[in-house]
ZAMARGU-4260 file (C-alpha; in steps of 0.2 Angstrom, whole numbers, plus 5000, padded with zeros to 4 digits):
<rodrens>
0) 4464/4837/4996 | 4469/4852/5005 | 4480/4853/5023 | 4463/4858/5030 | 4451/4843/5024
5) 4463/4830/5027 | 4458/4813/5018 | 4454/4803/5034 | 4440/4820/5037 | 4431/4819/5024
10) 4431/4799/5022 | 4425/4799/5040 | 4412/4813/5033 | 4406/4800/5019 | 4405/4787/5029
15) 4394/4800/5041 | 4383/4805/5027 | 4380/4786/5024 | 4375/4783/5042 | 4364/4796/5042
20) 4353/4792/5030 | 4350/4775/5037 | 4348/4784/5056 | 4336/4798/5048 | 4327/4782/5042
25) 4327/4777/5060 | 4320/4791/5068 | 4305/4791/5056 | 4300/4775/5060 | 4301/4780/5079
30) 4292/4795/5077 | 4275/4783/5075 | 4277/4775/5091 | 4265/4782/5104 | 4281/4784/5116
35) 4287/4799/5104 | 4276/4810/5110 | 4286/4828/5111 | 4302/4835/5102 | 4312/4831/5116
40) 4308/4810/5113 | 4316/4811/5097 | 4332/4821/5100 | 4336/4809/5113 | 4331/4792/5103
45) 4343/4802/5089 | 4356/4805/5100 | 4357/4786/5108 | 4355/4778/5091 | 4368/4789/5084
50) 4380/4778/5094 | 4377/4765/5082 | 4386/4776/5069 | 4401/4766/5078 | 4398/4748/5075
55) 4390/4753/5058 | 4411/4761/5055 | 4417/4746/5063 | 4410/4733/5054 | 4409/4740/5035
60) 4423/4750/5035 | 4435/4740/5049 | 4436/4761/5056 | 4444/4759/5073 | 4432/4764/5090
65) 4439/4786/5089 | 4433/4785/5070 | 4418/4776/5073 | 4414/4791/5087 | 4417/4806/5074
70) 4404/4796/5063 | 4390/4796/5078 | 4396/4811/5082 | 4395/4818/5065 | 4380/4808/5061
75) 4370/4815/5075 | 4375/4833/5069 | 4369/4830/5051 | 4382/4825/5040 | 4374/4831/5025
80) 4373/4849/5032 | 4390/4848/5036 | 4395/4842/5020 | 4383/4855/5011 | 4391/4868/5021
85) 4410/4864/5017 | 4404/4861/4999 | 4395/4878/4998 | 4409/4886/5006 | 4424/4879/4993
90) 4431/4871/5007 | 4426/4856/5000 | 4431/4852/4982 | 4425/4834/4977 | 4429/4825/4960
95) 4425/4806/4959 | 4440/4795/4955 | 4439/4786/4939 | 4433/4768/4937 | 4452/4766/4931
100) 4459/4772/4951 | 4442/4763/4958 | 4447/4745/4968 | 4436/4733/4974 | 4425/4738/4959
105) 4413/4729/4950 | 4416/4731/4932 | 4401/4724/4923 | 4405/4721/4904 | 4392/4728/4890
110) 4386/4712/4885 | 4382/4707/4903 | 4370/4723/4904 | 4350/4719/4908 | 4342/4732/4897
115) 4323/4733/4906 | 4317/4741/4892 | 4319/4724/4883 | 4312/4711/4893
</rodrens>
């Protein structure tokens, strides 16, 4: 990674884009409740349950209270626009690690895999 996107950035980022997915889920859900009635409902309700983007850090990723902030805070900006506008503007260059580099992986062997088309 570049001196500009340090490592703890952009896996602060992930993390962020994980979060937001799970907090856009969220809002949807609170959109149908007859409380949510104007525009202003549902920036609010995202920005208190972006908070959560902290204990979400904290518990699955053991992030500490500051990093946990930057995901809410990231996650309450959209963290996949953010990482669409790094990527888009070459700031971001991303290449997954092979499964060689990868721990904490689960390597299923070939004779273990369920082929659905089978059963």
């Amino acid at each position: 990674m570049d001196a500009l996107i340090t490592d703890q950035f952009y896996n602060l980022l992930m993390i962020s884009v994980t979060f937001s997915i799970i907090l856009m889920t969220l809002i949807q859900k609170l959109k149908t409740l007859s409380f949510m009635k104007n525009n202003n409902h549902v920036m609010i309700a995202d920005f208190l349950l972006s908070f959560l983007g902290i204990l979400f850090g904290m518990y699955f990723y053991d992030l500490t209270i500051i990093e946990g902030l930057w995901v809410s805070l990231f996650s309450f900006i959209g963290a996949p626009a953010i990482y669409k506008l790094l990527k888009a503007q070459n700031v971001i260059n991303y290449t997954p690690k092979s499964l060689d580099d990868c721990r904490g992986c689960i390597v299923i062997e070939q004779e273990n895999i369920i082929n659905r088309e089978d059963v």
